[in-house]
PADREN-913231 format. One record per atom (N, C-alpha, C): residue in one letter; x, y, z. Coordinates in nm, 4 decimals. Example, Ala and Ser with C-alpha at 12.3 -4.5 7.8 and 13.67 -1.06 7.14 Angstrom:
# PADREN-913231
<'a',<1.3190,-0.5690,0.7800>> <'a',<1.2300,-0.4500,0.7800>> <'a',<1.3200,-0.3300,0.7800>> <'s',<1.2850,-0.2250,0.7080>> <'s',<1.3670,-0.1060,0.7140>> <'s',<1.2900,0.0030,0.7870>> 
This chain:
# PADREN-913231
<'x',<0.0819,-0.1198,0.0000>> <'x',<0.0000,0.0000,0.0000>> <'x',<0.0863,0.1262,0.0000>> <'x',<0.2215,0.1437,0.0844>> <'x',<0.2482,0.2669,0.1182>> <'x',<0.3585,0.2827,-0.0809>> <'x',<0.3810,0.1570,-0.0885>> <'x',<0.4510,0.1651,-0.2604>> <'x',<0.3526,0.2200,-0.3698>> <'x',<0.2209,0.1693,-0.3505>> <'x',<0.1040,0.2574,-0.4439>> <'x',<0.1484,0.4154,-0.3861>> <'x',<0.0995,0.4169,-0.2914>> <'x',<0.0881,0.5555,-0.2532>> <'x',<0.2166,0.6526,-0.3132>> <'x',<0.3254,0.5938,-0.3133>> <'x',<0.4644,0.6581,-0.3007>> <'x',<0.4915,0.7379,-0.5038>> <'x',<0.4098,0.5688,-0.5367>> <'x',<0.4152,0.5964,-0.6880>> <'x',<0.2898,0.6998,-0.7450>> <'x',<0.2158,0.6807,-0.7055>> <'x',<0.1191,0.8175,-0.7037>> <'x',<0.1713,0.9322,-0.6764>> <'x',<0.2321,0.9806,-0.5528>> <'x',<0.2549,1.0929,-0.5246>> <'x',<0.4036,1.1084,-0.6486>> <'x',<0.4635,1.0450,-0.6702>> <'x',<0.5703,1.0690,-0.7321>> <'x',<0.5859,1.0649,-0.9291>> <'x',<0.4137,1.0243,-0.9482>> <'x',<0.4191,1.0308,-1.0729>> <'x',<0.4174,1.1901,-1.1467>> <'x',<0.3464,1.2579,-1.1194>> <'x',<0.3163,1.3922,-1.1540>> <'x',<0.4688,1.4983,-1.1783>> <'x',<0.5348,1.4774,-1.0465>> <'x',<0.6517,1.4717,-1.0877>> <'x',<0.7659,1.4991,-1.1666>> <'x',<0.7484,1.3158,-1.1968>> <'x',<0.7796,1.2567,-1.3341>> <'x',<0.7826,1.3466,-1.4613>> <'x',<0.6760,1.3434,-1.4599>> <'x',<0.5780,1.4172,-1.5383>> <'x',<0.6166,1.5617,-1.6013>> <'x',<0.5947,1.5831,-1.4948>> <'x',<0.6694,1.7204,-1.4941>> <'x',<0.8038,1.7304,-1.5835>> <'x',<0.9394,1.6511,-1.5095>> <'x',<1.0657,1.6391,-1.5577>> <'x',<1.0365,1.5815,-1.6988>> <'x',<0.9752,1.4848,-1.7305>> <'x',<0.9543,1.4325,-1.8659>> <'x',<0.9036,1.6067,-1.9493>> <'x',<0.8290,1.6796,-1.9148>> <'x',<0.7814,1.7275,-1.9949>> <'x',<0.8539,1.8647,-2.0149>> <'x',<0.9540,1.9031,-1.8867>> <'x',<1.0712,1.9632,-1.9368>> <'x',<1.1781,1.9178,-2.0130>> <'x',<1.2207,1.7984,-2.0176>> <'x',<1.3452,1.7126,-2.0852>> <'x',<1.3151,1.6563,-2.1951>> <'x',<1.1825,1.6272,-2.2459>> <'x',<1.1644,1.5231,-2.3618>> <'x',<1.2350,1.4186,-2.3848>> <'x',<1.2606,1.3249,-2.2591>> <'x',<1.3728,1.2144,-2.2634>> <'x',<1.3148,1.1447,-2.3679>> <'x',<1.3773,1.0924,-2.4490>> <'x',<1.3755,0.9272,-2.5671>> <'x',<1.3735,0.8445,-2.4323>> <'x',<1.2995,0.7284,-2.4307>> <'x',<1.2590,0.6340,-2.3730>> <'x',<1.2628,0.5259,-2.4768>> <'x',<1.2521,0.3812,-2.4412>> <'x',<1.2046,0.2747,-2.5042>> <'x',<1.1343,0.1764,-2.4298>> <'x',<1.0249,0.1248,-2.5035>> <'x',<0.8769,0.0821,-2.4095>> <'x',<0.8443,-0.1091,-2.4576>> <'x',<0.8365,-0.1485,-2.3916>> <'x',<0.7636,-0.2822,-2.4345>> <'x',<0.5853,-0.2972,-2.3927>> <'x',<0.5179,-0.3790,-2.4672>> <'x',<0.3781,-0.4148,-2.4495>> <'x',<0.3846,-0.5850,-2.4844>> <'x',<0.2949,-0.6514,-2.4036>> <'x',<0.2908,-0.7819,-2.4170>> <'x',<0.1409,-0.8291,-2.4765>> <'x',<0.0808,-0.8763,-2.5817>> <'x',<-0.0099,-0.9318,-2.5956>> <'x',<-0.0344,-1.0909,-2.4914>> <'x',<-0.0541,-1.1068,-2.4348>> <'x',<-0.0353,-1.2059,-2.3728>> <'x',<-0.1830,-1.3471,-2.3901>> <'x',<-0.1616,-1.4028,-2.4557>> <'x',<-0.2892,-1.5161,-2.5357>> <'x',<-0.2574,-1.6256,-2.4393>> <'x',<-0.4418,-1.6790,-2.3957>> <'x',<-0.4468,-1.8256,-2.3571>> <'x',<-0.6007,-1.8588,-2.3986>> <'x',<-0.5995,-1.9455,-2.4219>> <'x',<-0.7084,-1.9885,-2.4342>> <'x',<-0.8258,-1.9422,-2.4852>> <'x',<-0.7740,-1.8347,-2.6059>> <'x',<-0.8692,-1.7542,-2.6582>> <'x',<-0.8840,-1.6357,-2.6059>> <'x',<-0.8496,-1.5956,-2.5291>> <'x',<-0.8461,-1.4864,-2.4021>> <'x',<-0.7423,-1.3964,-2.4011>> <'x',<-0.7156,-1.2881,-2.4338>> <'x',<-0.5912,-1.1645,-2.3725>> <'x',<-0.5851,-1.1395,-2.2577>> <'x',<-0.4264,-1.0924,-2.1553>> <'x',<-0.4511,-1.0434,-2.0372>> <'x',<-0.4572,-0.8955,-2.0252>> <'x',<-0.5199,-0.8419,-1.9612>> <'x',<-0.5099,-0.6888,-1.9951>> <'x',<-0.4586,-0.6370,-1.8443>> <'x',<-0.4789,-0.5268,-1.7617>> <'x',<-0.4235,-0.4779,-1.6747>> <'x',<-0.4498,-0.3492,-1.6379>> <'x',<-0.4479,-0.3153,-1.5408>> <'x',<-0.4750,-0.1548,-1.5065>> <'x',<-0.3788,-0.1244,-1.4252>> <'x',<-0.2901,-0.0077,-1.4302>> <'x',<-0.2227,0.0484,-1.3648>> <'x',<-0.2737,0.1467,-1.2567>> <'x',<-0.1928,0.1083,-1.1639>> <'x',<-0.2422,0.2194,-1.0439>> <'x',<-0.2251,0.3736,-1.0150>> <'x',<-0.1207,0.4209,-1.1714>> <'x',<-0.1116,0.5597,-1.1951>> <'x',<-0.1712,0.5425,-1.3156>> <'x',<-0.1388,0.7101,-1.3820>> <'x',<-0.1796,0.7576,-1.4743>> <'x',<-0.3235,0.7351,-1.5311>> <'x',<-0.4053,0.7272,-1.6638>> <'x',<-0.5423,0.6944,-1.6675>> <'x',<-0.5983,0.6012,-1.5762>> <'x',<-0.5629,0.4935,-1.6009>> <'x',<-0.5824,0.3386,-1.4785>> <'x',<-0.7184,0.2793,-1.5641>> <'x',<-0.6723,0.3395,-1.7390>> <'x',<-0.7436,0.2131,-1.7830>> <'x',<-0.6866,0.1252,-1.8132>> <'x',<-0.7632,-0.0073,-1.8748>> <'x',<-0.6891,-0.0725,-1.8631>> <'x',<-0.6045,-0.0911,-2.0261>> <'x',<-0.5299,-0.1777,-2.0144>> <'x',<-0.3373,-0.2038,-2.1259>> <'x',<-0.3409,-0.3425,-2.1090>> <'x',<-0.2200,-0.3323,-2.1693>> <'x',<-0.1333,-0.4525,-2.1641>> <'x',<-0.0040,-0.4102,-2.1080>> <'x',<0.0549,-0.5410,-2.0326>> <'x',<0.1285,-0.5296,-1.9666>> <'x',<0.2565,-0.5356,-2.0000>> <'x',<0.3861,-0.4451,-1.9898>> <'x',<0.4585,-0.3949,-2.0409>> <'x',<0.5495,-0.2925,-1.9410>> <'x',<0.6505,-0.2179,-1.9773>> <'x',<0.6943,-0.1132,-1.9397>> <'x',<0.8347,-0.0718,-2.0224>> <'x',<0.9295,-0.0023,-1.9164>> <'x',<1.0678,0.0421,-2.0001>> <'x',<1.1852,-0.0740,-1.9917>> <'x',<1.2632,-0.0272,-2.1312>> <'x',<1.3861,-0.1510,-2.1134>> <'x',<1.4925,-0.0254,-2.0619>> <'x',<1.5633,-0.1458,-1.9671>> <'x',<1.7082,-0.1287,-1.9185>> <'x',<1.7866,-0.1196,-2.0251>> <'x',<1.9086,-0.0593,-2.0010>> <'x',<2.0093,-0.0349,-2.0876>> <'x',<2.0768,-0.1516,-2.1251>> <'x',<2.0811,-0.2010,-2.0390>> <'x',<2.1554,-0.3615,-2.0609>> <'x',<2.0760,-0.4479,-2.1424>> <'x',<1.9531,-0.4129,-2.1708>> <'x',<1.8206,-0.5557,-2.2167>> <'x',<1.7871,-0.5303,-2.3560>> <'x',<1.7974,-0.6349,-2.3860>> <'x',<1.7531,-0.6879,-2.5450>> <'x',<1.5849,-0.6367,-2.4857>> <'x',<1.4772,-0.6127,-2.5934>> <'x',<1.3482,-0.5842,-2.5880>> <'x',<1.2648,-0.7030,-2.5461>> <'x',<1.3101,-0.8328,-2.5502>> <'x',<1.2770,-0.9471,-2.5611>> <'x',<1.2853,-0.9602,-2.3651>> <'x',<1.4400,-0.9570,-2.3719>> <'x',<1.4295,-0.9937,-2.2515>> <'x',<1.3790,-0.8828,-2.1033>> <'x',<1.3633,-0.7480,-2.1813>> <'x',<1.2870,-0.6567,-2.1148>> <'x',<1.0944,-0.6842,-2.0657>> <'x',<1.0501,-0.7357,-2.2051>> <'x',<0.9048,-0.7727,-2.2051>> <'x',<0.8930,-0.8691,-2.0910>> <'x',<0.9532,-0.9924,-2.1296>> <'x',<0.9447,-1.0913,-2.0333>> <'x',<1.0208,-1.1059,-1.8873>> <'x',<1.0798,-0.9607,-1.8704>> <'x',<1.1107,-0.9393,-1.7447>> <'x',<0.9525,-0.8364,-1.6792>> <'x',<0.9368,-0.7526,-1.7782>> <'x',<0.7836,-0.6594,-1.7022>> <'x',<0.7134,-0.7504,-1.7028>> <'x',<0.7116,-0.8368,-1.7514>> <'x',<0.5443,-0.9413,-1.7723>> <'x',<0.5777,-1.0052,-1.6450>> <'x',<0.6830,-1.0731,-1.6005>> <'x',<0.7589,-1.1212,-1.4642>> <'x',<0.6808,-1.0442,-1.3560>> <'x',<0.7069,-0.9695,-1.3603>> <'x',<0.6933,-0.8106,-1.2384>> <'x',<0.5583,-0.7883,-1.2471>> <'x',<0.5060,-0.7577,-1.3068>> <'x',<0.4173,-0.7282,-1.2956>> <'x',<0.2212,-0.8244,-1.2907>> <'x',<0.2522,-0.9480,-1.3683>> <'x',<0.1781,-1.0087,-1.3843>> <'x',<0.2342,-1.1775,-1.3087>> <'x',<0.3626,-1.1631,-1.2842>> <'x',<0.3868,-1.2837,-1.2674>> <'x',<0.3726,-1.4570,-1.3254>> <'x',<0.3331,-1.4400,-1.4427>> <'x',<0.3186,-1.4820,-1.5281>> <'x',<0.4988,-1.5276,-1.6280>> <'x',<0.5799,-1.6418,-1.6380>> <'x',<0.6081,-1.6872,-1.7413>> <'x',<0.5760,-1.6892,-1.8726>> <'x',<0.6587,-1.6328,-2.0094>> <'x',<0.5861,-1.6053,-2.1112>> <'x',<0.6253,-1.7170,-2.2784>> <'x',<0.5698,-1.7471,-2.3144>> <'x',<0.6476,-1.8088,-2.4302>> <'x',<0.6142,-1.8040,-2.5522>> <'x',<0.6495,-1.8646,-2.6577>> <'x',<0.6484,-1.8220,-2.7999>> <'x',<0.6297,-1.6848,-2.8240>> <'x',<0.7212,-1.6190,-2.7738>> <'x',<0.7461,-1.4464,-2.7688>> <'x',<0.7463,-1.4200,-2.9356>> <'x',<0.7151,-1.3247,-2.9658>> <'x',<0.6958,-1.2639,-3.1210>> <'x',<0.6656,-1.1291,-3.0984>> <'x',<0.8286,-1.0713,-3.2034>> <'x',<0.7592,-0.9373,-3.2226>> <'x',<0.6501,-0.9013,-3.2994>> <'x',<0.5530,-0.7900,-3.2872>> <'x',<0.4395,-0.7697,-3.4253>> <'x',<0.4641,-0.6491,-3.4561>> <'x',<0.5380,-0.5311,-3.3970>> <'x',<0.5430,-0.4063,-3.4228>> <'x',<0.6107,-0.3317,-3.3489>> <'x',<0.5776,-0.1862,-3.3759>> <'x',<0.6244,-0.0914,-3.2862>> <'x',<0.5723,0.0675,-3.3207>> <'x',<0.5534,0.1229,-3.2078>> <'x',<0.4692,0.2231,-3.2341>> <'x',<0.5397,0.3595,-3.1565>> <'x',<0.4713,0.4699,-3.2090>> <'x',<0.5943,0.6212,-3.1113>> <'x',<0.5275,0.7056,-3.0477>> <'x',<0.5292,0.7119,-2.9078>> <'x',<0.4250,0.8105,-2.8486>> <'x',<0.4780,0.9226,-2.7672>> <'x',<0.3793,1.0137,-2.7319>> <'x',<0.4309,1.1323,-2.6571>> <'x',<0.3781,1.1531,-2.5486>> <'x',<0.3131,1.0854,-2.5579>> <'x',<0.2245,1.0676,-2.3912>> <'x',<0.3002,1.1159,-2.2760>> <'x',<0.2606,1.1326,-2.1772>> <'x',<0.3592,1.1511,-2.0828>> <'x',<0.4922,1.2836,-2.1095>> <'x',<0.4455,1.2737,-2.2364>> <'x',<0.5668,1.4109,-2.2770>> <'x',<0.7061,1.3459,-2.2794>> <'x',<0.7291,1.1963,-2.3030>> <'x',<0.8435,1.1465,-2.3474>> <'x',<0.8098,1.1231,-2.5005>> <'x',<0.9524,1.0850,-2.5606>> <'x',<0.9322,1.0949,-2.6373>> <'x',<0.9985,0.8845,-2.6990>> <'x',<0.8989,0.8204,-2.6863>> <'x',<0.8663,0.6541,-2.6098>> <'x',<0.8245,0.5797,-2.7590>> <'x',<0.9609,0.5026,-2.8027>> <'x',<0.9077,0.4255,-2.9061>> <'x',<0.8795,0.2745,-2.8340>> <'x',<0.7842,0.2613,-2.8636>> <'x',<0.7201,0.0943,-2.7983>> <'x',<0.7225,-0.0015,-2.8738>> <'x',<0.7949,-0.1598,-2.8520>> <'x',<0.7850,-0.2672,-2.8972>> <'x',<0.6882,-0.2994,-2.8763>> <'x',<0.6271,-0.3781,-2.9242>> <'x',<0.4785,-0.4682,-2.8986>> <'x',<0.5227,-0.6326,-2.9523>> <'x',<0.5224,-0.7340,-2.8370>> <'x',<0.5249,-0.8753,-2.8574>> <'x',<0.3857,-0.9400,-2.8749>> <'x',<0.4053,-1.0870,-2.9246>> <'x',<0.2797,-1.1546,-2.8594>> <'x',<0.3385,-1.2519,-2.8112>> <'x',<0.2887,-1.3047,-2.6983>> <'x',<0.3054,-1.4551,-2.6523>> <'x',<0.2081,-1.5645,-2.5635>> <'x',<0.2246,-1.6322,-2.5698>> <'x',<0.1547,-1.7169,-2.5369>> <'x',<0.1785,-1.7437,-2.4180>> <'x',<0.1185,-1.7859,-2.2755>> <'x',<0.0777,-1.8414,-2.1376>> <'x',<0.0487,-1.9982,-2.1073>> <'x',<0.0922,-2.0439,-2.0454>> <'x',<0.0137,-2.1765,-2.0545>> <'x',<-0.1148,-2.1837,-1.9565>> <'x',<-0.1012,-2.0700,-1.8817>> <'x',<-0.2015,-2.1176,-1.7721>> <'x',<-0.2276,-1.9718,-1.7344>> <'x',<-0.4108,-1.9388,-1.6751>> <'x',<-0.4330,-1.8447,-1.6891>> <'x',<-0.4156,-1.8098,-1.5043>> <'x',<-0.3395,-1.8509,-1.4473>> <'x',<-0.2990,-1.7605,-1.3176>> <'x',<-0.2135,-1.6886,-1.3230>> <'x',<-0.2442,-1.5397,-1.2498>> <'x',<-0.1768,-1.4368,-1.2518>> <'x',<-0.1337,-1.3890,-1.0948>> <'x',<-0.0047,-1.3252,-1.0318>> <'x',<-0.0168,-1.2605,-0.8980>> <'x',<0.0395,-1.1427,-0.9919>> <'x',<-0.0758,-1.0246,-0.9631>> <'x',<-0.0211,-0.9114,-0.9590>> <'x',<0.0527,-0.8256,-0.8847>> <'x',<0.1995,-0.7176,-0.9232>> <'x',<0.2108,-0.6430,-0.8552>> <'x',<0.1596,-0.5045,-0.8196>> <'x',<0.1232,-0.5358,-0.6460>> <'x',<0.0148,-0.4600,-0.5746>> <'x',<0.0498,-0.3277,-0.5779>> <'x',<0.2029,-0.2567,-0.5779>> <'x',<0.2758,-0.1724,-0.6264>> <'x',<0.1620,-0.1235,-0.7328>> <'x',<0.2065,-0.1785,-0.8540>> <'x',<0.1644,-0.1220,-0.9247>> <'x',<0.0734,-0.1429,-1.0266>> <'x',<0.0347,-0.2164,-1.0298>> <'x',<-0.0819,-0.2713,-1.0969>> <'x',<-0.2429,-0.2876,-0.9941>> <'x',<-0.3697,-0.2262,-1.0280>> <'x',<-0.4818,-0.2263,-0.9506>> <'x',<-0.5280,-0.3514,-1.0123>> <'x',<-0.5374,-0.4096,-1.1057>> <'x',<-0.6164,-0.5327,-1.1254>> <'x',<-0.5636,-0.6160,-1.2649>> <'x',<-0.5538,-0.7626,-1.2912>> <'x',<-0.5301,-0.7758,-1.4429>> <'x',<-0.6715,-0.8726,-1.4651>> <'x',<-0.7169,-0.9136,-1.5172>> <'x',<-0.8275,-0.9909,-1.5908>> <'x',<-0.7723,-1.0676,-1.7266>> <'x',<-0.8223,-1.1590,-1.7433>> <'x',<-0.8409,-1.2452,-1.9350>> <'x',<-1.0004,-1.1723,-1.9606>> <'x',<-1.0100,-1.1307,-2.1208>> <'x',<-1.0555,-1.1044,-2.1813>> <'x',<-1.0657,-1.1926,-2.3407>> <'x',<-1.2099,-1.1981,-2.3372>> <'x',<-1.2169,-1.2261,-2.4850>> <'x',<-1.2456,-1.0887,-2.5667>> <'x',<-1.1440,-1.1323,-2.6808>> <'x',<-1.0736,-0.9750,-2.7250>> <'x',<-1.2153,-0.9323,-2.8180>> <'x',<-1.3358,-1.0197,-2.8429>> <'x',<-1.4556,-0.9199,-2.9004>> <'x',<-1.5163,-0.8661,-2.7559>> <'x',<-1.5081,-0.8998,-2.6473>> <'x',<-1.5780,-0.8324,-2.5480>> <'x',<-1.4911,-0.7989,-2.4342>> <'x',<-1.4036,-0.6696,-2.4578>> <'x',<-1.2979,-0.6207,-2.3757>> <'x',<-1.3950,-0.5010,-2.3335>> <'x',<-1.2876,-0.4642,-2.1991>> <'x',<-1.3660,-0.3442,-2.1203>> <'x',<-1.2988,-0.2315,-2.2049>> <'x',<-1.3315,-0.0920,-2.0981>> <'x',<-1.2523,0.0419,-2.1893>> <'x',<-1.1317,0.0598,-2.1841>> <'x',<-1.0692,0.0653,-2.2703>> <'x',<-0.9409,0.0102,-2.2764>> <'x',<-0.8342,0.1170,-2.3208>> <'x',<-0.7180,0.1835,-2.3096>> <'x',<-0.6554,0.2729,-2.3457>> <'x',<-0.6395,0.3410,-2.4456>> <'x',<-0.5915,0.4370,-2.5484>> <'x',<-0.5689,0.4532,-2.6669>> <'x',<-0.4559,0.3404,-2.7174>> <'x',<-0.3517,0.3880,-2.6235>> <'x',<-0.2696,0.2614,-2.6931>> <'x',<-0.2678,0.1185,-2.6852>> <'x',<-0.3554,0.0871,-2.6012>> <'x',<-0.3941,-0.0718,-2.6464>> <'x',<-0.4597,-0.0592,-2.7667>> <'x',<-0.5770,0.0684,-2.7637>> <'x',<-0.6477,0.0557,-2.9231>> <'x',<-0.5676,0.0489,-3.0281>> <'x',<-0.4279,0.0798,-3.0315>> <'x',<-0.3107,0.0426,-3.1326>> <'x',<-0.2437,-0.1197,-3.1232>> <'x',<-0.2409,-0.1327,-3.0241>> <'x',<-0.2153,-0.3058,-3.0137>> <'x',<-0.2699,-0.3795,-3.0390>> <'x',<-0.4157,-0.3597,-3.0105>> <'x',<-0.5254,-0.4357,-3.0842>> <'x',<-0.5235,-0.4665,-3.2031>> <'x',<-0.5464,-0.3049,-3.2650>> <'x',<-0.5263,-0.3147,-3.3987>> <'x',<-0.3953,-0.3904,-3.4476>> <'x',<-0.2814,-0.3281,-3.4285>> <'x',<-0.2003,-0.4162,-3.4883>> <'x',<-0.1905,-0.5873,-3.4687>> <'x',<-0.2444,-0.6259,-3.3588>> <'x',<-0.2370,-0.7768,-3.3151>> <'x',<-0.3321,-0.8376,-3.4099>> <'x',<-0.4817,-0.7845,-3.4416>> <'x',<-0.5235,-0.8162,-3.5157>> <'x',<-0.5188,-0.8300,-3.6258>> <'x',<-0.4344,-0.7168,-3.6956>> <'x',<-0.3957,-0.6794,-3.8601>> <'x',<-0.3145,-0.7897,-3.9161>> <'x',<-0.2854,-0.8883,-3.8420>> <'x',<-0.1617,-0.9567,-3.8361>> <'x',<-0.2298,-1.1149,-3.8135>> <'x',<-0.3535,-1.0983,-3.7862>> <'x',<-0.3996,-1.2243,-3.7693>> <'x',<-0.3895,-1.3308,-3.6749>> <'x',<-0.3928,-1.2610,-3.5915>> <'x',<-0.4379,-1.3205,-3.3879>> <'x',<-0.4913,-1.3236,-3.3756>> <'x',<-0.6222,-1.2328,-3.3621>> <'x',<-0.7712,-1.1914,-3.3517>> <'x',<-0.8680,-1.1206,-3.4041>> <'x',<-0.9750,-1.0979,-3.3513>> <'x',<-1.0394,-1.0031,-3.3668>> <'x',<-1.0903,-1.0257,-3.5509>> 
């Protein structure tokens, strides 16, 4: 609880410095498939709709092994038959954040989220998802364009 709290008070911030600096960032997103089902996620800052689960790579990390380290962290979840499908460039946040987007596959649909930072994750069947971010509405699309779903 007091790590939610800490990241709340300290996002705005962020925010702030991002939107004086225009740092280049680099971002991962995970499509994450089981059983017909996507995992999606809500973060406990910023909108807190819900995504896919993802975040920034380390300097040291291949994109690969960045994804399947946030998917680690955050969803707790093991990931496999990793595939890139794209990549997309945003300003959100006032960085300036080009994002990988994987897909992979789960074998099993248990998740422990981190309470830090994540408020909830769910499986979704991807014709009947909740409201969902702008940039998932780009993951979607591209996951679908590509012939996953939808």
């Amino acid at each position: 609880m007091i790590n939610r709290v800490f990241i709340k008070l300290i996002h705005p911030f962020l925010k702030t410095y991002w939107f004086i600096f225009r740092p280049r960032t680099r971002g991962v997103k995970c499509v994450i498939q089981n059983g017909g089902k996507i995992l999606l996620i809500r973060n406990s800052y910023g909108n807190k709709l819900w995504t896919f689960p993802g975040g920034g790579v380390d300097e040291e990390e291949t994109m690969e092994q960045a994804v399947e380290r946030e998917v680690m962290e955050e969803v707790g979840i093991k990931i496999n038959e990793l595939k890139r499908i794209g990549e997309f460039a945003t300003t959100a946040e006032y960085k300036i954040d080009t994002v990988t987007v994987f897909v992979a596959k789960s074998t099993h649909d248990q998740f422990k989220i981190d309470e830090k930072e994540i408020l909830e994750a769910g499986w979704f069947f991807p014709e009947n998802l909740p409201t969902i971010s702008e940039h998932a509405k780009k993951i979607i699309s591209m996951w679908a364009s590509q012939g996953y779903g939808l």
